[in-house]
Backbone as ProteinMPNN parsed JSONL, in Angstrom:
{"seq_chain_A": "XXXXXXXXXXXXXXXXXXXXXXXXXXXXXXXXXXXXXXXXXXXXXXXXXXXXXXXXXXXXXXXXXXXXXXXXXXXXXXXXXXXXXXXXXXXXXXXXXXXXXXXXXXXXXXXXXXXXXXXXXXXXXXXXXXXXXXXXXXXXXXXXXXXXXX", "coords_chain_A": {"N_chain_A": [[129.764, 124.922, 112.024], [129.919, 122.57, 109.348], [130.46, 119.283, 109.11], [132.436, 117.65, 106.606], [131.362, 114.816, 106.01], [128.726, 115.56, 106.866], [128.052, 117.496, 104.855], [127.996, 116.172, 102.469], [126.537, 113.851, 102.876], [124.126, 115.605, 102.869], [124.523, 116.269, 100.301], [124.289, 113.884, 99.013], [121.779, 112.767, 99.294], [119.898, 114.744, 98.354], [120.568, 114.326, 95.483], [119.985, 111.859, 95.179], [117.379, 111.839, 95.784], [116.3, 114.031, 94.213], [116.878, 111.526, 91.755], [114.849, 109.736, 92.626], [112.478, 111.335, 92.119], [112.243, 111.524, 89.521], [112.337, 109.157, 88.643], [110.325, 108.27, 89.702], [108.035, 109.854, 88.331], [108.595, 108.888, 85.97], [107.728, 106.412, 85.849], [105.145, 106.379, 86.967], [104.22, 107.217, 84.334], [105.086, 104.421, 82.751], [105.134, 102.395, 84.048], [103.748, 98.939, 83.585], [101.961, 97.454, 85.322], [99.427, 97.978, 87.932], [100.039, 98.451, 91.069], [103.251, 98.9, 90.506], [102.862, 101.2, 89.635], [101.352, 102.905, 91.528], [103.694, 102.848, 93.208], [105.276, 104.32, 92.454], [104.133, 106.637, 92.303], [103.266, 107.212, 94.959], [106.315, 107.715, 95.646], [107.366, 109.708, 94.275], [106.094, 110.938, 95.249], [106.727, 111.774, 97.93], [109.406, 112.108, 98.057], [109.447, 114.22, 96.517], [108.13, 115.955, 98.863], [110.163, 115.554, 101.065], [112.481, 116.691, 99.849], [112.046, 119.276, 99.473], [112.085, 119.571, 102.488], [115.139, 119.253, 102.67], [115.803, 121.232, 101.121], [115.709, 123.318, 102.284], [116.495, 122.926, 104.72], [119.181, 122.967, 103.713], [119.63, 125.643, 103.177], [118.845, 127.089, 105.255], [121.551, 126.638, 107.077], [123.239, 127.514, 105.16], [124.604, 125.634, 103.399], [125.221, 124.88, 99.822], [122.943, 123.037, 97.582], [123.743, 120.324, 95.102], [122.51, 120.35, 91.721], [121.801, 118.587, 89.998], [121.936, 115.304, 88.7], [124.358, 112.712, 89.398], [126.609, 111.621, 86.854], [126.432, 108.353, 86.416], [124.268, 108.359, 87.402], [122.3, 109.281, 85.715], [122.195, 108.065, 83.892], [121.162, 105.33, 84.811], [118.061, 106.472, 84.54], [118.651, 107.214, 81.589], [118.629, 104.194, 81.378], [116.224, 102.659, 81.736], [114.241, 104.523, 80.56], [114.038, 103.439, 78.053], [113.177, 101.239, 78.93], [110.069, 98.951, 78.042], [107.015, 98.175, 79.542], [106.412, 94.718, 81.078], [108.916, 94.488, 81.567], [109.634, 97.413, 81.716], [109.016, 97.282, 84.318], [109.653, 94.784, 85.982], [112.713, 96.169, 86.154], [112.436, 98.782, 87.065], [111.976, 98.412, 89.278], [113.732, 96.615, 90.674], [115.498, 98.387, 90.835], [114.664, 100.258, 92.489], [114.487, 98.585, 95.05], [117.105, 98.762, 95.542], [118.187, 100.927, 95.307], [116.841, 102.312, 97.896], [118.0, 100.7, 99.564], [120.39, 101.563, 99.63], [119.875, 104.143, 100.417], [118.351, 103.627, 103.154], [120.311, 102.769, 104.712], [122.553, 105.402, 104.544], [120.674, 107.231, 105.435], [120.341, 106.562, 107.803], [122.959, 106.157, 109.229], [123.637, 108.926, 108.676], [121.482, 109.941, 111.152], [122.377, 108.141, 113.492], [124.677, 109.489, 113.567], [125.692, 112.197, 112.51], [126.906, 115.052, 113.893], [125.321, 118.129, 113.709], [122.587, 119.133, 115.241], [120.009, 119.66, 113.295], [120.284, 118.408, 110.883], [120.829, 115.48, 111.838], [118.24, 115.432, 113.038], [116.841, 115.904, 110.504], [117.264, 113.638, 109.162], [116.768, 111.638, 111.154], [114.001, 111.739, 110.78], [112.878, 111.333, 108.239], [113.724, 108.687, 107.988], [111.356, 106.233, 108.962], [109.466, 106.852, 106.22], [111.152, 106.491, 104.236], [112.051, 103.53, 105.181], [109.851, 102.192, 104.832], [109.145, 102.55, 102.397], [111.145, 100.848, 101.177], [110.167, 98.905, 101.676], [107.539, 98.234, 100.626], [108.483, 98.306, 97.957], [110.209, 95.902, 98.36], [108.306, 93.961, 98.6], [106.711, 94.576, 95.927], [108.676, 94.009, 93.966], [109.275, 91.116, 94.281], [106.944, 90.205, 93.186], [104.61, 90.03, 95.071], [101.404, 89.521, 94.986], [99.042, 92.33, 94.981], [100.776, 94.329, 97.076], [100.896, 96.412, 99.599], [100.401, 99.227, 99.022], [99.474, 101.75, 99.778]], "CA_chain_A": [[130.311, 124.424, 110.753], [129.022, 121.168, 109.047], [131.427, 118.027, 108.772], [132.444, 117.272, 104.865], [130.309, 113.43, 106.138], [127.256, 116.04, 106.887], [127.535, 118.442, 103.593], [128.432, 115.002, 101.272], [125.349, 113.38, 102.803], [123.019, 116.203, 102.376], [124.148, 116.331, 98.581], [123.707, 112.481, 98.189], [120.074, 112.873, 99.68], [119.616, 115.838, 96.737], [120.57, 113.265, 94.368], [119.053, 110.865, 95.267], [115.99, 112.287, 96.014], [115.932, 113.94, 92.378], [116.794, 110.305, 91.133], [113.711, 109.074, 92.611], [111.189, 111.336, 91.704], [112.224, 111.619, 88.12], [112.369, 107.92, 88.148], [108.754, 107.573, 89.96], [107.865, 110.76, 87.376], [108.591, 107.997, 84.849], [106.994, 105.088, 86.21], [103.771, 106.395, 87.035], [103.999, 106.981, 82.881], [105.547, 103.847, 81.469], [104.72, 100.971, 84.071], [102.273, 98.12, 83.109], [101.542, 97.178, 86.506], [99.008, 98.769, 88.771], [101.084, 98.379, 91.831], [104.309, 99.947, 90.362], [102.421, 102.668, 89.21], [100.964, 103.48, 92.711], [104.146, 102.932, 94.362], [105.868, 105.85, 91.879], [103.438, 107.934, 92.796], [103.923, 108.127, 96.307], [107.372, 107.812, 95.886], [107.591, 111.16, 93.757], [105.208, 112.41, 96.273], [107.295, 111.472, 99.235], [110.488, 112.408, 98.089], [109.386, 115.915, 96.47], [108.512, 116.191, 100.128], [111.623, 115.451, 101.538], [113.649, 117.186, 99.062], [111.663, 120.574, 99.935], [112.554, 120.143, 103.183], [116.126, 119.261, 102.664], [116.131, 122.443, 100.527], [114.903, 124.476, 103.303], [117.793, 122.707, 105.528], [120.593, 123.617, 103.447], [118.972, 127.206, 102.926], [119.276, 127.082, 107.103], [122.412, 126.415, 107.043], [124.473, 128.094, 104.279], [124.742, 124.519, 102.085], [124.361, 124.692, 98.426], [122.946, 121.216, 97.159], [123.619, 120.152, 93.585], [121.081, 120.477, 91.157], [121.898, 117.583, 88.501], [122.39, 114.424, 88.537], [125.132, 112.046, 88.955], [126.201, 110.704, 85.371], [125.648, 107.479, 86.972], [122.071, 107.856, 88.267], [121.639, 109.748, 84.675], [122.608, 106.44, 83.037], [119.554, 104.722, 85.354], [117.172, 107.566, 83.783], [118.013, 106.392, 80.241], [117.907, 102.555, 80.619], [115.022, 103.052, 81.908], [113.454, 105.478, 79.688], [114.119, 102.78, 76.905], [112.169, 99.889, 78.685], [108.686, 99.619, 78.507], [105.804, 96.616, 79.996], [106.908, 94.426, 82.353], [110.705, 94.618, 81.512], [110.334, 98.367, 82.075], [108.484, 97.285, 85.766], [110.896, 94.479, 86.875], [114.224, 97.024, 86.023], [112.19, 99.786, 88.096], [111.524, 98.05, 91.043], [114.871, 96.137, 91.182], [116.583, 100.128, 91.272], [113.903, 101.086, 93.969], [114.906, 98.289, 96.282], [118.576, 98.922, 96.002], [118.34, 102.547, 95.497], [116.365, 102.636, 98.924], [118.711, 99.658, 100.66], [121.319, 102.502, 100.053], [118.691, 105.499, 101.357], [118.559, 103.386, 104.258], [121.697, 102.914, 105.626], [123.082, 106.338, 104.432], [120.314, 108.226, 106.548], [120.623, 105.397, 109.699], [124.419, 106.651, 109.679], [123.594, 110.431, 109.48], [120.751, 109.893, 112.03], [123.308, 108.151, 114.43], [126.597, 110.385, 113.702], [125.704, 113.678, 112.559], [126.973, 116.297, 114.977], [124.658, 118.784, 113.251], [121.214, 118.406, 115.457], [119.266, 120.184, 112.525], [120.85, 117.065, 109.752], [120.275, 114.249, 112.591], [116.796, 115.312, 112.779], [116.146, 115.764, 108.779], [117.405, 112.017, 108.554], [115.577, 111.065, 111.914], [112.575, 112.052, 110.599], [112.793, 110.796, 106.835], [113.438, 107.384, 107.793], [110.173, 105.637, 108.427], [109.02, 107.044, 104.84], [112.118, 105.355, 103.496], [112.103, 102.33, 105.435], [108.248, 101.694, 103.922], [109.563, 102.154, 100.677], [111.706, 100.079, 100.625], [109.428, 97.962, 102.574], [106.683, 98.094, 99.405], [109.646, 98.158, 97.081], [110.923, 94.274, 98.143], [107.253, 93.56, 98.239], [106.016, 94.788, 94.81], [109.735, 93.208, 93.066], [109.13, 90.347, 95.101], [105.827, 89.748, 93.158], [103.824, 89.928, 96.193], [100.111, 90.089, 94.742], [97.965, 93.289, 96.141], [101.409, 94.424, 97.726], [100.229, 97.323, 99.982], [101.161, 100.987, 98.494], [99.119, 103.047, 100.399]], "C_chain_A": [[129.985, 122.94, 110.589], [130.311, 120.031, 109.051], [131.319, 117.966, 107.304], [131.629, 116.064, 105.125], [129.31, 114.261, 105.968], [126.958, 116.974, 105.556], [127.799, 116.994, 102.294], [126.979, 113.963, 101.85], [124.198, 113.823, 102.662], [123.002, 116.384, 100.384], [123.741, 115.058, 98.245], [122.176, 112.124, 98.276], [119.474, 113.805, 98.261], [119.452, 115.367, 95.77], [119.558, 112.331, 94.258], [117.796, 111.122, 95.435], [114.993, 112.827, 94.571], [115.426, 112.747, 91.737], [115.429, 109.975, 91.536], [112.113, 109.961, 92.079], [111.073, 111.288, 90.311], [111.732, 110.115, 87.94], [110.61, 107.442, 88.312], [108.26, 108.003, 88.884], [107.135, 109.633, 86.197], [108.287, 106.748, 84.736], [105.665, 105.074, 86.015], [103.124, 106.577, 85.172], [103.69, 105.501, 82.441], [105.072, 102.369, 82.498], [103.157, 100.159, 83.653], [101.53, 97.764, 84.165], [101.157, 98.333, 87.395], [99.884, 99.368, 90.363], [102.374, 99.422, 91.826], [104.21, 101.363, 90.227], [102.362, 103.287, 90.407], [101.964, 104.089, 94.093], [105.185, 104.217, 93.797], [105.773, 106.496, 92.461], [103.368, 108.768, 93.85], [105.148, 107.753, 96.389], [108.06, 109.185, 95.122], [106.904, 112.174, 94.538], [106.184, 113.114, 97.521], [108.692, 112.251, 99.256], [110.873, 113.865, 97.658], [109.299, 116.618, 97.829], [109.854, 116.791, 100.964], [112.787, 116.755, 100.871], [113.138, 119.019, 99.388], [112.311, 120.876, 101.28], [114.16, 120.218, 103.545], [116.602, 120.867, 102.369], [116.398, 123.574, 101.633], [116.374, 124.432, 104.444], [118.568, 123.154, 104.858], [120.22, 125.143, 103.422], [119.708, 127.858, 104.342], [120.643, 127.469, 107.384], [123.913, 126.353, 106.177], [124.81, 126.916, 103.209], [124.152, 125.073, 100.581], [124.095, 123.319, 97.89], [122.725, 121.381, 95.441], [121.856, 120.158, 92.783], [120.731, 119.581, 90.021], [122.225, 116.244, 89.148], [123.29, 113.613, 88.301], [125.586, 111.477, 87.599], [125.707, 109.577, 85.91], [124.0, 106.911, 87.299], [121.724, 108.57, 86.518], [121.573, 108.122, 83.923], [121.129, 105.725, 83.37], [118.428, 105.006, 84.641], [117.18, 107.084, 82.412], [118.091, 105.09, 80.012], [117.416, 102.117, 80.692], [113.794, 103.012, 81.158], [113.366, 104.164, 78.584], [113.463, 101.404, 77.463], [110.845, 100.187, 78.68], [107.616, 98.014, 79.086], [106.448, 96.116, 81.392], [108.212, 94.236, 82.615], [110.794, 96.16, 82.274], [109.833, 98.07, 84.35], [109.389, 96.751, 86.596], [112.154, 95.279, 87.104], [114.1, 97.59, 87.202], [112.352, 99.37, 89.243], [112.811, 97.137, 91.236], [115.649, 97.729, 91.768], [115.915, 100.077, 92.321], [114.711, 99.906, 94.85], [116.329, 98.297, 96.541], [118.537, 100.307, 96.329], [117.895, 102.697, 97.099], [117.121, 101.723, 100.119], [119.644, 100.765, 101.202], [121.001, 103.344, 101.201], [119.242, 105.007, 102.909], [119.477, 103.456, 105.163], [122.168, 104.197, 105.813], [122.419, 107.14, 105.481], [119.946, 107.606, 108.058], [121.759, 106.445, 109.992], [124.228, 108.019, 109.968], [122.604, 110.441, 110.354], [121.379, 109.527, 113.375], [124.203, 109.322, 114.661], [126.683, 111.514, 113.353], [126.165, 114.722, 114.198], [125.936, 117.486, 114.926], [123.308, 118.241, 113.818], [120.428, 118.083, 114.133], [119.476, 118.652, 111.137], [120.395, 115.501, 110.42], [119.128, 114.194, 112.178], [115.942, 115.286, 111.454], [116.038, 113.952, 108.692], [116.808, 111.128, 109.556], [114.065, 110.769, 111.267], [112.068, 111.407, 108.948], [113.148, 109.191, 107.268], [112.515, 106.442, 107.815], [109.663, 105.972, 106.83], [109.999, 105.897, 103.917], [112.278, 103.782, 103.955], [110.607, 101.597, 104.97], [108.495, 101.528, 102.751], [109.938, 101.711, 100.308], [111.127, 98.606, 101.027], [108.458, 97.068, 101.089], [107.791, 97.474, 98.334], [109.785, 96.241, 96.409], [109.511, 93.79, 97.621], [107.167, 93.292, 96.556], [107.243, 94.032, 93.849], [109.845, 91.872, 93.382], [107.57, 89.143, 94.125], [104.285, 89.357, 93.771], [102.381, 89.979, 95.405], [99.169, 90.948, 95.948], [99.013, 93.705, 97.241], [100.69, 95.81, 97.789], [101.071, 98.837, 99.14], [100.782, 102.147, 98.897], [99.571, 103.239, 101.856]], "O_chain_A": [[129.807, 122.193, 111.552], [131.35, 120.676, 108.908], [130.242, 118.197, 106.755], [130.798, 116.082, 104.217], [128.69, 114.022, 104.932], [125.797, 117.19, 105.21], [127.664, 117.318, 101.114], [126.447, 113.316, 100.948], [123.232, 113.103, 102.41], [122.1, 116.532, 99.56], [122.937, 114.909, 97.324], [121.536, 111.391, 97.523], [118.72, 113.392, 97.38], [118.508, 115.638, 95.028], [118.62, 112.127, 93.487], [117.066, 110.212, 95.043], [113.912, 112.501, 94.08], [114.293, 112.582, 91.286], [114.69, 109.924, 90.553], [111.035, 109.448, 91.778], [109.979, 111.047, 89.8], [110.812, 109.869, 87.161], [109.896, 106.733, 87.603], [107.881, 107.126, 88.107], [105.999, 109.486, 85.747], [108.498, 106.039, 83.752], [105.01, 104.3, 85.316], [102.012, 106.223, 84.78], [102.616, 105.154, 81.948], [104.701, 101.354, 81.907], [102.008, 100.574, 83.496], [100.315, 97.743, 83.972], [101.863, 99.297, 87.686], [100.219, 100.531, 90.584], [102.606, 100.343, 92.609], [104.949, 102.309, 90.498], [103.162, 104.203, 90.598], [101.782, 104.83, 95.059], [105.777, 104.957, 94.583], [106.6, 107.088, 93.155], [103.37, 109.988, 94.009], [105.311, 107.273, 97.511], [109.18, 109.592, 95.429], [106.932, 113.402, 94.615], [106.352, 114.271, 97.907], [109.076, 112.897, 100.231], [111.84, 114.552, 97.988], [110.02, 117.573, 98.118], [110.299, 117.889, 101.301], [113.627, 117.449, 101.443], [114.014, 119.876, 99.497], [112.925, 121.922, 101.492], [114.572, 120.968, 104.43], [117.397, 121.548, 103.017], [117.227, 124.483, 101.642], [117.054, 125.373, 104.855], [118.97, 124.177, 105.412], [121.144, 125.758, 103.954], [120.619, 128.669, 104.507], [120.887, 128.561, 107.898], [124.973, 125.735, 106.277], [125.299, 127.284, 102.141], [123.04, 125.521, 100.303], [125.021, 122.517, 97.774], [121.994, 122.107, 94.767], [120.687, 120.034, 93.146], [119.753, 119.676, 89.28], [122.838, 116.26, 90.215], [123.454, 113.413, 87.098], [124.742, 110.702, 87.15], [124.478, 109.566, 85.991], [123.209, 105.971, 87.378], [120.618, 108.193, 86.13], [120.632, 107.4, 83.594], [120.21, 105.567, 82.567], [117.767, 104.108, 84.12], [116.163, 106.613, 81.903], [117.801, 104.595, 78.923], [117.404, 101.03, 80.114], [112.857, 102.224, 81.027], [112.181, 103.981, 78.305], [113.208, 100.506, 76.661], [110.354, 101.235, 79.1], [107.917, 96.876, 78.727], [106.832, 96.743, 82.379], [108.646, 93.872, 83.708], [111.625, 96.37, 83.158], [110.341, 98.638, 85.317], [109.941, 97.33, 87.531], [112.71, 95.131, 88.192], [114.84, 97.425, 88.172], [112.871, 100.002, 90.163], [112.854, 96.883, 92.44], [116.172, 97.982, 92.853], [116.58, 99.813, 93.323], [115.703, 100.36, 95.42], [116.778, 97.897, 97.615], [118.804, 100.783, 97.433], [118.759, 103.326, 97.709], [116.935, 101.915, 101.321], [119.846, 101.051, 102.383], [121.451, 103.397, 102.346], [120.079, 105.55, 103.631], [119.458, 104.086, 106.22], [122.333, 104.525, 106.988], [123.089, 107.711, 106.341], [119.438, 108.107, 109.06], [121.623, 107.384, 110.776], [124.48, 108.487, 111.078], [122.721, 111.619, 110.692], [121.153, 110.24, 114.352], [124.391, 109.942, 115.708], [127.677, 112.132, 113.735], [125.576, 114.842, 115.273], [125.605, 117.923, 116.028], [122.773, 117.255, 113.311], [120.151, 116.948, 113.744], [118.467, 118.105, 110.691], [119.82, 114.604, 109.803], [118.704, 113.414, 111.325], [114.804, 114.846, 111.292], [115.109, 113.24, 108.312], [116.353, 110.038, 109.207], [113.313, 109.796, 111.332], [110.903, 111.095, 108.701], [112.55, 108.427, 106.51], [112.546, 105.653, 106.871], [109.475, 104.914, 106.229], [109.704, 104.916, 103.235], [112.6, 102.918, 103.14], [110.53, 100.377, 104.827], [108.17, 100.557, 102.068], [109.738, 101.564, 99.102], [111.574, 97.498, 100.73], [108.569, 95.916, 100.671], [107.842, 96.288, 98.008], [109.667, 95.623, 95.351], [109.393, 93.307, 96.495], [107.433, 92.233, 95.987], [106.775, 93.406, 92.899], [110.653, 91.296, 92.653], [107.29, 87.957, 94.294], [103.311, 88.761, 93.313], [102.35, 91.173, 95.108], [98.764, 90.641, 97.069], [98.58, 93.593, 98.387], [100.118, 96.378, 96.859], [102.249, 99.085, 98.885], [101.287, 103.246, 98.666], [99.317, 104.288, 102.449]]}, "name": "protein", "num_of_chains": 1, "seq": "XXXXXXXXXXXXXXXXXXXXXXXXXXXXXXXXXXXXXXXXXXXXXXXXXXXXXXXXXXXXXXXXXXXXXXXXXXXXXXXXXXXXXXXXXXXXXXXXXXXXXXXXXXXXXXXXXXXXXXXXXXXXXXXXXXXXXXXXXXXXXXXXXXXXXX"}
């Protein structure tokens, strides 16, 4: 049986994981900057990833994970949707490096404290991806010129 910490951090991963690819989804559209664009891209790549195999984990393991979006993170989605140039680039990439400060910590903690091997190891294993991203992230909001994205 899972801990309510281990079934409340596999749904916030769900979420969040949604949140980001919709959001990359909508980057790799609407940003002006090469950079942001690139870092969407594998960040909708990365996290469709992830989110497959999360799927696959709760599947494992009898979890159902939400399928919508926080209002909250919906809110993100349209104030967003309504910038566009380099207003809509700085917004984006301020969310990514918080959105992913969160990521971070949240799957440190279930990587430490899960009792659940099978949940340790999802969030073992997803953290380098996330700790790059958020790595690029500071970079590319940062202004870094030629910040790496591949």
């Amino acid at each position: 049986a899972l801990t309510t910490t281990e079934k409340e951090f596999m749904a916030n991963a769900a979420r969040g994981g949604m949140l980001e690819v919709q959001l990359g989804n909508l980057a790799a559209q609407k940003a002006s900057s090469n950079d942001v664009k690139q870092f969407a891209e594998r960040m909708a790549a990365d996290h469709s990833q992830l989110g497959q195999k999360l799927q696959q984990l709760a599947s494992n393991l009898g979890v159902s994970l939400p399928q919508d979006l926080k209002p909250e993170q919906q809110n993100v989605v349209s104030r967003l949707e309504k910038l566009s140039g380099k207003a809509f680039d700085r917004e984006f990439m301020k969310e990514m490096v918080s959105d992913h400060t969160k990521d971070v910590s949240e799957f440190e903690r279930a990587a430490s404290q899960a009792t659940n091997a099978d949940i340790k190891q999802f969030a073992s294993e997803a953290l380098p991806t996330l700790r790059d991203h958020l790595k690029m992230a500071r970079e590319i909001a940062a202004g870094k010129p030629g910040a790496k994205t591949q």
